[in-house]
C-alpha positions in Angstrom: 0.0 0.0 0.0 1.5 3.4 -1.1 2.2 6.3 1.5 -0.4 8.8 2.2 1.4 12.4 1.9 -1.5 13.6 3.7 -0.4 11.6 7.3 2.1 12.7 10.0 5.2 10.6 8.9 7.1 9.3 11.0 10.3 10.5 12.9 13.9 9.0 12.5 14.0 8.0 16.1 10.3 6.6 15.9 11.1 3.8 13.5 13.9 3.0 14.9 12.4 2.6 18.3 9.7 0.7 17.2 11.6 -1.5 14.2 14.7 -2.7 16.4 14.7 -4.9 19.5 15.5 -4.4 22.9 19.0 -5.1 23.2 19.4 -7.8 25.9 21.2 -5.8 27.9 19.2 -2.9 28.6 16.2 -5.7 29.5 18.6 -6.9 31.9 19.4 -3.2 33.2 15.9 -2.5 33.4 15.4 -5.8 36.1 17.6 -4.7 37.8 16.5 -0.9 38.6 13.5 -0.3 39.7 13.9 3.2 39.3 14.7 2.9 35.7 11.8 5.2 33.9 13.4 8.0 36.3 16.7 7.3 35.3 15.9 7.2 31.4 13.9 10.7 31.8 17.2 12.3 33.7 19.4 11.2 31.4 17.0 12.1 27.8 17.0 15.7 29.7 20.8 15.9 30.1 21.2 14.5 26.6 18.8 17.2 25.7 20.7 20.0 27.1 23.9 19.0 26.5 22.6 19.3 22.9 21.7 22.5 23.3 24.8 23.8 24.8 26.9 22.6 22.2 24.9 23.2 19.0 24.3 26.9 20.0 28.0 27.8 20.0 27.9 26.5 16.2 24.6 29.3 15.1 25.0 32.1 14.4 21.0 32.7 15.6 20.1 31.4 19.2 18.6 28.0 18.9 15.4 27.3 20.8 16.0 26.4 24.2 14.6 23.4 25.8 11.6 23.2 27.6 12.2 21.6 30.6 11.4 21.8 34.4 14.6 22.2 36.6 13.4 19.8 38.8 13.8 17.5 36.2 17.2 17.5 35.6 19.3 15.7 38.3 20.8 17.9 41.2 24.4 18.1 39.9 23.2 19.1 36.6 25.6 21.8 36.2 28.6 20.4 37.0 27.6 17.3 34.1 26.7 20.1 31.6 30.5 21.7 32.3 32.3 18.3 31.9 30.1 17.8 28.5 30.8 21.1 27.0 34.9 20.6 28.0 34.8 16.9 26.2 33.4 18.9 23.0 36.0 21.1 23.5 39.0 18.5 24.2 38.3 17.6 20.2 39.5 20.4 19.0 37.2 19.8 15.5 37.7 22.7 13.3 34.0 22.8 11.5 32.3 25.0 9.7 28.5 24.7 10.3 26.4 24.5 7.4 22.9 23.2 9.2 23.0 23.2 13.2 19.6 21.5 14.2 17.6 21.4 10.9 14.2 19.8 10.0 14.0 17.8 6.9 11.4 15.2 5.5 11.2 12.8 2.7 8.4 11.0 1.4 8.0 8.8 3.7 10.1 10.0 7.1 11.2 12.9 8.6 13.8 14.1 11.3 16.2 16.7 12.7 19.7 16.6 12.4 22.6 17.7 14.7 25.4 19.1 12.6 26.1 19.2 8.8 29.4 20.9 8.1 32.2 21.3 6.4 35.2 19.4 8.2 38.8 18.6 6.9 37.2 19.7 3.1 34.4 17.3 3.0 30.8 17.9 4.2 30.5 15.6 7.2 26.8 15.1 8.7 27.6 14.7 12.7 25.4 13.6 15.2 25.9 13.9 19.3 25.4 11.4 21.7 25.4 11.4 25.5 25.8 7.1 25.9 29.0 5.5 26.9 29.5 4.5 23.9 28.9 4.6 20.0 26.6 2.0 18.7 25.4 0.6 15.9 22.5 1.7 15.8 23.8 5.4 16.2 25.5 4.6 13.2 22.2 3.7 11.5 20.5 6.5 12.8 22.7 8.5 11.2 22.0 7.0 7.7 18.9 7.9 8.2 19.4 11.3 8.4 22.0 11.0 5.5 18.8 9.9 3.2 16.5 13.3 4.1 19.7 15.3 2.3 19.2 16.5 -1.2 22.9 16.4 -1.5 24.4 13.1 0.4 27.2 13.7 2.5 31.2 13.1 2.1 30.9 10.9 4.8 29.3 11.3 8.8 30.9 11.2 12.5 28.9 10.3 16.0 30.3 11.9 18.8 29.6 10.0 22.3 30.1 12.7 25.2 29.4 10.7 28.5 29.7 13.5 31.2 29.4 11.4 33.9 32.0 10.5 36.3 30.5 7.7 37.8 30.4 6.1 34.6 33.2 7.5 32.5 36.0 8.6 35.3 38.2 10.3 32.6 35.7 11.7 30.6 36.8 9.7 27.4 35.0 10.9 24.1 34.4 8.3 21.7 34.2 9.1 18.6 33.1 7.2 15.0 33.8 8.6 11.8 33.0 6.5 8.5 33.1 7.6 4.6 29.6 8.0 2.4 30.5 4.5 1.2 29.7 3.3 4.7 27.1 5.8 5.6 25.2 4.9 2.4 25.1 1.3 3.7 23.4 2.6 6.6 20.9 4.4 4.8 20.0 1.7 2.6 19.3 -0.7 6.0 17.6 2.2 7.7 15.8 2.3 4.3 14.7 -1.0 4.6 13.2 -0.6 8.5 11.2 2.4 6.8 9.3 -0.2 4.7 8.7 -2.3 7.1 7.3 -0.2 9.1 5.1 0.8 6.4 3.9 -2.9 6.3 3.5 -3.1 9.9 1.4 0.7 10.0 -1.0 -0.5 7.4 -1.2 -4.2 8.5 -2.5 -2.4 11.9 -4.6 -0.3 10.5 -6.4 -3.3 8.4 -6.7 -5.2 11.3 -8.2 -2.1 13.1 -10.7 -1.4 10.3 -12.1 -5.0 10.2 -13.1 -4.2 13.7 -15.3 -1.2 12.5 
């Protein structure tokens, strides 16, 4: 069944969420913290402002800034924000911003993306993380956001910044940089988990209408 252009499409982050499992060992994580819908909503609003710290040195127009309760944050939130924006800063990454925080949609998906700019003469598409660690499926996220561009990208960088001491002592930034030969890999799998989806949306909304 072909897309309607007339229905919210959905996000990068949405299909991924609902197109990839769990990984094992967040279930296990989960088990094992009761309090672990807190700890997910302190750490989304710390990856949330980190964002916004280090984006907004890149515009040249203040981005919008979040909108989000202090008592939300966790109490040493200031202190994490100062050890995230001095990790950027550690990298030293000479860029030159062409799209800081930009909306784009395609046909069938849509999302906003972190960083496009220009970085050792190619047009790199970055995107910031706040986990320990880059994943795969940051990767993939990424090639998602590659496939909204008119013009694909030389190639596209995650940046994990993990400002927490209790997990990351010495602050490490990991980094991942790949060429568009890789990225465009990505895009094609992400590409795939868009079509799916498709087939899962309208399979539910059959099964809804025959209950009509």
């Amino acid at each position: 069944m072909p897309h309607n252009p007339n229905e919210k499409l959905p996000s990068v982050t949405k299909i991924l969420k609902e197109m990839l499992p769990e990984p094992p060992g967040l279930k296990i994580w989960k088990q094992r913290t009761p309090q672990w819908e807190t700890v997910f909503k302190e750490k989304a609003c710390v990856g949330t402002l980190v964002h916004y710290r280090i984006l907004n040195k890149l515009c040249t127009e203040e981005l919008e800034s979040p909108n989000i309760q202090i008592s939300e944050y966790p109490k040493d939130i200031v202190s994490i924000v100062e050890n995230a924006l001095a990790m950027w800063d550690s990298l030293n990454l000479e860029v030159e911003p062409i799209e800081v925080e930009q909306f784009h949609k395609n046909e069938k998906y849509c999302g906003t993306l972190d960083l496009l700019g220009v970085y050792e003469d190619e047009v790199i598409l970055f995107d910031l993380k706040t986990s320990k660690t880059v994943y795969d499926t940051h990767l993939l996220q990424l090639g998602g956001y590659a496939g909204l561009l008119d013009n694909y990208p030389d190639g596209g960088m995650v940046i994990s910044i993990h400002p927490f001491l209790e997990t990351n002592p010495d602050l490490n930034v990991k980094t991942k940089k790949i060429d568009s030969s890789k990225l465009y890999k990505y895009t094609e799998e992400f590409n795939i988990l868009v079509d799916k989806w498709y087939d899962a949306e309208n399979y539910r909304k059959e099964i809804c209408g025959g209950f009509n």
